[in-house]
N, CA, C and O atoms as CSV, one atom per row, in Angstrom:
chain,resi,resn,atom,element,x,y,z
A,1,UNK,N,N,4.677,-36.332,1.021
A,1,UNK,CA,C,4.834,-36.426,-0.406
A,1,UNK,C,C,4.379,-35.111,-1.029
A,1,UNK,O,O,3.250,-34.670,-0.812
A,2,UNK,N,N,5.174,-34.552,-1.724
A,2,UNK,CA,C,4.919,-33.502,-2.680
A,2,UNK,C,C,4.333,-33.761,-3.955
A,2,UNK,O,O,4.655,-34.750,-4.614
A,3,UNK,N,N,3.393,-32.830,-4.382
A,3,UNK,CA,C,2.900,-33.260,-5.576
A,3,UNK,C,C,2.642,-31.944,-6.056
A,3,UNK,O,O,2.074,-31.053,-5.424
A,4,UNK,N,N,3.359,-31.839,-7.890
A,4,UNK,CA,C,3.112,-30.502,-8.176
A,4,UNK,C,C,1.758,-30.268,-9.313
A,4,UNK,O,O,1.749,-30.807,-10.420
A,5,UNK,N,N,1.019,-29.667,-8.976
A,5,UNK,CA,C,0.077,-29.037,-9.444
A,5,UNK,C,C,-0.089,-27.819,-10.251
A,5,UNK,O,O,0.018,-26.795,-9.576
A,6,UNK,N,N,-0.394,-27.580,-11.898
A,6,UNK,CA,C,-0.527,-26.462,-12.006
A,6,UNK,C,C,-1.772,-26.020,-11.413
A,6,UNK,O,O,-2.688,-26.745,-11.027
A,7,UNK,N,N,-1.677,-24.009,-11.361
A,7,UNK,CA,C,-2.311,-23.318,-10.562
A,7,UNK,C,C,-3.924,-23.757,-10.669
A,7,UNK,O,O,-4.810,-24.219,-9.949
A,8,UNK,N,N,-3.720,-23.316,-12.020
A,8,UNK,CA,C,-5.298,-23.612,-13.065
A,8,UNK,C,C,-5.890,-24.698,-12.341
A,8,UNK,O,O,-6.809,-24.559,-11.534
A,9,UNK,N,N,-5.351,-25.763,-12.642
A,9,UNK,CA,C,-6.190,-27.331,-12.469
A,9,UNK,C,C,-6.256,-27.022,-10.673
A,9,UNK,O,O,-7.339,-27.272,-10.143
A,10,UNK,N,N,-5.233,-26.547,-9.866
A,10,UNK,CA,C,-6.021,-26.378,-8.546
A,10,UNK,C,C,-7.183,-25.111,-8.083
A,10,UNK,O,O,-7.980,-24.887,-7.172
A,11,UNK,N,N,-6.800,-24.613,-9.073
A,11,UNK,CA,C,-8.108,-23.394,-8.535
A,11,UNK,C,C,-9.615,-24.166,-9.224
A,11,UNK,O,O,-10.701,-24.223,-8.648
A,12,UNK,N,N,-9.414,-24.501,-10.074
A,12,UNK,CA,C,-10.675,-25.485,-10.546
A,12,UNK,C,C,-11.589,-26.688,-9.313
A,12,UNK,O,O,-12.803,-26.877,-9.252
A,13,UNK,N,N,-10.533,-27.304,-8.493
A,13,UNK,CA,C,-10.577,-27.829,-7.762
A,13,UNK,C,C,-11.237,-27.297,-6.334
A,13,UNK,O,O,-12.199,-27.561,-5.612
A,14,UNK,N,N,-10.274,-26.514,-6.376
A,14,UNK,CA,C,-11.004,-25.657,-5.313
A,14,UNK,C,C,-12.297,-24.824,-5.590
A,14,UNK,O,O,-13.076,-24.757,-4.640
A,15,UNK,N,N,-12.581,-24.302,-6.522
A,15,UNK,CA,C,-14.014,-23.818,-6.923
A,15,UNK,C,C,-15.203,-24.660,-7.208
A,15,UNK,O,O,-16.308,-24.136,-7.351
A,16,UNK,N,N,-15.001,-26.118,-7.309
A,16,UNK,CA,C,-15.421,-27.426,-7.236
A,16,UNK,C,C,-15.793,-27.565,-6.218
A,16,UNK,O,O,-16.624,-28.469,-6.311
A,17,UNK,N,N,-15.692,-27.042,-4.564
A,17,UNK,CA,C,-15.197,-27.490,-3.209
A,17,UNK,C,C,-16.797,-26.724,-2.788
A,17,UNK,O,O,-17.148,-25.587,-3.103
A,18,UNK,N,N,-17.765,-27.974,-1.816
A,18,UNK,CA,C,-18.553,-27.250,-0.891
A,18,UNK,C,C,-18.324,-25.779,-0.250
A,18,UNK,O,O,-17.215,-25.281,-0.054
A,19,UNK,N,N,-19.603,-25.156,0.048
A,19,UNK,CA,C,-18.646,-23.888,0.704
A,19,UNK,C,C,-18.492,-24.623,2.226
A,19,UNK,O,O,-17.894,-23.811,2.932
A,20,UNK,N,N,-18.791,-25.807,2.976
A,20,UNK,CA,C,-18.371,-25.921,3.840
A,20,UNK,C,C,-17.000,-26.990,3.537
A,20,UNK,O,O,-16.275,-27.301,4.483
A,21,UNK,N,N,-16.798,-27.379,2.493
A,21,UNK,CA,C,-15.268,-27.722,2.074
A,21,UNK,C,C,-14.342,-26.122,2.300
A,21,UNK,O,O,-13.466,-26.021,3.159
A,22,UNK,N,N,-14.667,-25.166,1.529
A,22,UNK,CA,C,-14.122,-24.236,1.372
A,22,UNK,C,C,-13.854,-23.848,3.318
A,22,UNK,O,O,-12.855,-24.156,3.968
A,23,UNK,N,N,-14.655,-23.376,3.648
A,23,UNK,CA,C,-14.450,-23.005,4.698
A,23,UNK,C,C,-13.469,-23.634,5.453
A,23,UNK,O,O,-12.401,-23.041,5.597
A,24,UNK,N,N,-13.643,-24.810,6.002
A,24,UNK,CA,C,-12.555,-26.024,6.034
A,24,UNK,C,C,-11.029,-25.804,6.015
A,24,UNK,O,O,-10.146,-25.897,6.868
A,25,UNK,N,N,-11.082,-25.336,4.142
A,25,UNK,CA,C,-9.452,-25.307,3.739
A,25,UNK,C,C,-9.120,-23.840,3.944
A,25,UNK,O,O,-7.910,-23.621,3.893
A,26,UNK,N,N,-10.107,-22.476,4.224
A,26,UNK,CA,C,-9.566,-21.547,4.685
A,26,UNK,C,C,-8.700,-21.401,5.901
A,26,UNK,O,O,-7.622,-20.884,6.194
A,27,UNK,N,N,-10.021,-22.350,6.694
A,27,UNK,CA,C,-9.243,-22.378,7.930
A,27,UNK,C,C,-8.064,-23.311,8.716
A,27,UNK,O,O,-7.777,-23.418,9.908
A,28,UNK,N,N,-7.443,-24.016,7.329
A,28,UNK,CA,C,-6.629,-24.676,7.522
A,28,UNK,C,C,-5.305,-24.041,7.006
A,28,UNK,O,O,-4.193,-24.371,7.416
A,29,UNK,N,N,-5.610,-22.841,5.810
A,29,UNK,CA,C,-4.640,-21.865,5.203
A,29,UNK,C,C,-4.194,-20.839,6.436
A,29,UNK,O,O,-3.042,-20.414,6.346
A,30,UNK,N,N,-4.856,-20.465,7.398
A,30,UNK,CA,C,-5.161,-19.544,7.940
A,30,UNK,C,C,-4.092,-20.442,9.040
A,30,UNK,O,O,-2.922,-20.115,8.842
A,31,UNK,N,N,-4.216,-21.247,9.886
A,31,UNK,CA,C,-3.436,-22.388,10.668
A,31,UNK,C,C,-1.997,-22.427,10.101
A,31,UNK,O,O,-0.974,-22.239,10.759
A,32,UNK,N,N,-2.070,-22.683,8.871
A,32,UNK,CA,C,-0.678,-22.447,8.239
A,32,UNK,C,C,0.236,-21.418,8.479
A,32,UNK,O,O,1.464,-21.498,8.508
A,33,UNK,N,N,-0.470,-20.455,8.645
A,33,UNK,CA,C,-0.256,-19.233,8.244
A,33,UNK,C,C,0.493,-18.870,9.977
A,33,UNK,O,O,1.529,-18.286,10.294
A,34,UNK,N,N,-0.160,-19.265,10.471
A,34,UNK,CA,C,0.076,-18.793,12.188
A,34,UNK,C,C,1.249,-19.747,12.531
A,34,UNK,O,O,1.982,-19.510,13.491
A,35,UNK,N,N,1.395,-20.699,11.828
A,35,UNK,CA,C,2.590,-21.921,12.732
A,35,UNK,C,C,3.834,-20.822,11.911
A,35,UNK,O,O,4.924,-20.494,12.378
A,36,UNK,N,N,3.313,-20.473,10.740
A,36,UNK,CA,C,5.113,-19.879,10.224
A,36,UNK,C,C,5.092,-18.770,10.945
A,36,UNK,O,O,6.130,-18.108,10.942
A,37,UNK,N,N,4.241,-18.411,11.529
A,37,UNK,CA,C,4.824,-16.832,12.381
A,37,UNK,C,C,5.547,-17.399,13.589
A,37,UNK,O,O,6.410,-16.907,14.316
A,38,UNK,N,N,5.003,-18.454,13.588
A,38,UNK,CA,C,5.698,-18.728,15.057
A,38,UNK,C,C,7.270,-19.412,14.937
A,38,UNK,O,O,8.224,-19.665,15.672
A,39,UNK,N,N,6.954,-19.507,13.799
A,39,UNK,CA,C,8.881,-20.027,13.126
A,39,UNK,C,C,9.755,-18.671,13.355
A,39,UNK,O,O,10.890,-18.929,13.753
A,40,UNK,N,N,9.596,-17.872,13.262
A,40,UNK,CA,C,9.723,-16.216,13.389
A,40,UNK,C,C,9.709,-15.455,14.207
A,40,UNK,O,O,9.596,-14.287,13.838
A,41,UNK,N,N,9.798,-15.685,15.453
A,41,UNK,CA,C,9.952,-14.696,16.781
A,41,UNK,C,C,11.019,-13.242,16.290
A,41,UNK,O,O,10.698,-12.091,16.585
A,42,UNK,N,N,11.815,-13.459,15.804
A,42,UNK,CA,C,12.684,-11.990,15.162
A,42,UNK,C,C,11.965,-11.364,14.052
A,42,UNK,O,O,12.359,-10.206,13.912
A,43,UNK,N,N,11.313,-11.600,13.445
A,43,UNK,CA,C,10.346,-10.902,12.592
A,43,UNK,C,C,9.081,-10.563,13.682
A,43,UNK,O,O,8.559,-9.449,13.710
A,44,UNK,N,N,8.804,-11.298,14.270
A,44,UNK,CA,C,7.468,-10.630,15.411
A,44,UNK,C,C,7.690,-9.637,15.979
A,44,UNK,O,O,6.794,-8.850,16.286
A,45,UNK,N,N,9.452,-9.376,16.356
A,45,UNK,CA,C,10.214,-8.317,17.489
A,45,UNK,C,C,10.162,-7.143,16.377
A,45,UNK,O,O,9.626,-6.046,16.532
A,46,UNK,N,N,10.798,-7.584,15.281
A,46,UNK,CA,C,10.702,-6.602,14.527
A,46,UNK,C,C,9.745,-5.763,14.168
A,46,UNK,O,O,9.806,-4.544,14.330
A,47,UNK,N,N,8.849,-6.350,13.684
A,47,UNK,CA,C,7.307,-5.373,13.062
A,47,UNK,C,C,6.777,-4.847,14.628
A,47,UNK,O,O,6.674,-3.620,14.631
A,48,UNK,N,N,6.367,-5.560,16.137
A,48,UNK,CA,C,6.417,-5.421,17.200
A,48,UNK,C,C,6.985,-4.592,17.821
A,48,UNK,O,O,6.367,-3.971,18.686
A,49,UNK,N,N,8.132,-4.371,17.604
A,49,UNK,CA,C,9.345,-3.929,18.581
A,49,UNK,C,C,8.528,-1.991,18.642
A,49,UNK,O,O,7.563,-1.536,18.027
A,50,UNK,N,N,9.472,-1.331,19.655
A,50,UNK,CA,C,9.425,-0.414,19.972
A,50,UNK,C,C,9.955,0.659,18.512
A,50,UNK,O,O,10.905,0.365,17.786
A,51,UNK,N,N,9.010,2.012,18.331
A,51,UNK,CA,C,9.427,2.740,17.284
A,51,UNK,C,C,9.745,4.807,18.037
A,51,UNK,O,O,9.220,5.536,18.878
A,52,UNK,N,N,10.640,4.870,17.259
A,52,UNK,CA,C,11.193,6.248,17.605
A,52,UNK,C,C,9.401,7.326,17.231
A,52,UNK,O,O,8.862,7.405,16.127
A,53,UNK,N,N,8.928,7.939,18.460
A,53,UNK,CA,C,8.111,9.333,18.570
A,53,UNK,C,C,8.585,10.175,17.403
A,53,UNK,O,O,9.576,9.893,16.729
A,54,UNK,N,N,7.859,11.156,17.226
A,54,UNK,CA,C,8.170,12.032,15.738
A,54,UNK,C,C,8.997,13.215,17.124
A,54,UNK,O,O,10.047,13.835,16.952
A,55,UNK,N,N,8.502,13.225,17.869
A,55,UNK,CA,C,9.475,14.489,18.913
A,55,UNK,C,C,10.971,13.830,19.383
A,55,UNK,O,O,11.912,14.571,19.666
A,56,UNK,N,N,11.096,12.070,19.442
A,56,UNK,CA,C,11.821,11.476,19.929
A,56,UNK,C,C,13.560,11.765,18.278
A,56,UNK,O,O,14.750,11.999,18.488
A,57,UNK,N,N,12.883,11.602,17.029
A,57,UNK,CA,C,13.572,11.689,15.982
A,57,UNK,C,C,13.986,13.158,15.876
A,57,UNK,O,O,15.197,13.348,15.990
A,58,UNK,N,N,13.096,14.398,15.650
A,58,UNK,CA,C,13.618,15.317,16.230
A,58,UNK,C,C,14.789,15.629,16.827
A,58,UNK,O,O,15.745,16.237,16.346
A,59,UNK,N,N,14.592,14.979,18.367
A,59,UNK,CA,C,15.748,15.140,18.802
A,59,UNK,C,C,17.003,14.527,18.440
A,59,UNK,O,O,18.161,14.828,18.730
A,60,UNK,N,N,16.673,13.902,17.969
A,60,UNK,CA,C,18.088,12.803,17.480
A,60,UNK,C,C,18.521,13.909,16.453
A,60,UNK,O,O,19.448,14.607,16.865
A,61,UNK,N,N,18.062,14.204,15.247
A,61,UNK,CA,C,18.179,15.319,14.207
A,61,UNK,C,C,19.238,16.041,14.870
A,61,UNK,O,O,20.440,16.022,14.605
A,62,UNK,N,N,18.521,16.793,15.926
A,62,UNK,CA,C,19.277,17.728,16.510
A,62,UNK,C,C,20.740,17.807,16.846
A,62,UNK,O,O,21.615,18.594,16.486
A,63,UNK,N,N,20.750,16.347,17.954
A,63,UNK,CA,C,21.355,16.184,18.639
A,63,UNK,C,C,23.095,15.903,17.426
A,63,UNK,O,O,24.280,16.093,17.700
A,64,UNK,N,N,22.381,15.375,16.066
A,64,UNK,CA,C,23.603,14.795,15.043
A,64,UNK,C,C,23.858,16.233,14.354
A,64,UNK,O,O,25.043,16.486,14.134
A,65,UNK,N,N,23.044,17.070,14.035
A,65,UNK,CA,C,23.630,18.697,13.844
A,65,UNK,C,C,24.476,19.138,14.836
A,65,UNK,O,O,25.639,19.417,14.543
A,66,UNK,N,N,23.951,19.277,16.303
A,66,UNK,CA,C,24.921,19.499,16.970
A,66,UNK,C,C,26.628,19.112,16.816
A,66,UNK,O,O,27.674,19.697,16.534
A,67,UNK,N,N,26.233,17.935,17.141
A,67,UNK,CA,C,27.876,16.788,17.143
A,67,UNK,C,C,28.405,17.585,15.186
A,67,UNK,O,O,29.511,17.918,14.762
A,68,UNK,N,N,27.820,17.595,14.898
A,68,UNK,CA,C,28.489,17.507,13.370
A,68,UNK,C,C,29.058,18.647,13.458
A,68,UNK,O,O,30.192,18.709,12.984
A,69,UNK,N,N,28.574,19.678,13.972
A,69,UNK,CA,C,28.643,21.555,14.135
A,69,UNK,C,C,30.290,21.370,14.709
A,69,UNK,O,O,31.292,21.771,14.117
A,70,UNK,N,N,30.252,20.689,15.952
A,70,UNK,CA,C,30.879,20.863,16.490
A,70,UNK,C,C,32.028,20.457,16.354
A,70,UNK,O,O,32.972,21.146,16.738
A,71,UNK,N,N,32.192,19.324,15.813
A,71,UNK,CA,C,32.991,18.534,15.129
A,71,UNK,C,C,33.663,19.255,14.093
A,71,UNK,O,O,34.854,18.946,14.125
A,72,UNK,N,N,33.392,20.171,13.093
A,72,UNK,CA,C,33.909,20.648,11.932
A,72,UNK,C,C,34.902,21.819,12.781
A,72,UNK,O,O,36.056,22.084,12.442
A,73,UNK,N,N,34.038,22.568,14.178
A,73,UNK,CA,C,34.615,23.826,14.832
A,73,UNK,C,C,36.234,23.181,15.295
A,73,UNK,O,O,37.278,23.810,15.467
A,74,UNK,N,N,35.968,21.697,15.410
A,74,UNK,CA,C,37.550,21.989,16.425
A,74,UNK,C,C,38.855,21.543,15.370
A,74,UNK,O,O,40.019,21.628,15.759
């Protein structure tokens, strides 16, 4: 069941909250937080994944001057 709450009346609520309530619902935000990453394996690959060296881009630079050079010559 959904129930909508304005922000106000829940932050009140929550500042109302033991700090071992609090603690509690951090670490239940925090749980939340980890099941949606795991909804997400292509966003994990992504931020994760392998990234181009600053010598590796370079060469690429190069390599598309080249082709382009050469390309205009014939």
């Amino acid at each position: 069941m959904k129930v909508k709450i304005p922000f106000q009346q829940l932050l009140r609520a929550v500042k109302g909250l033991t700090p071992i309530e609090k603690s509690r619902l951090r670490e239940e935000l925090i749980d939340d937080k980890t099941e949606e990453d795991d909804k997400s394996p292509f966003l994990d690959m992504l931020i994760n994944g392998p990234v181009f060296s600053k010598e590796e881009i370079k060469t690429i630079e190069s390599n598309r001057k080249s082709i382009a050079a050469w390309r205009t010559k014939s």
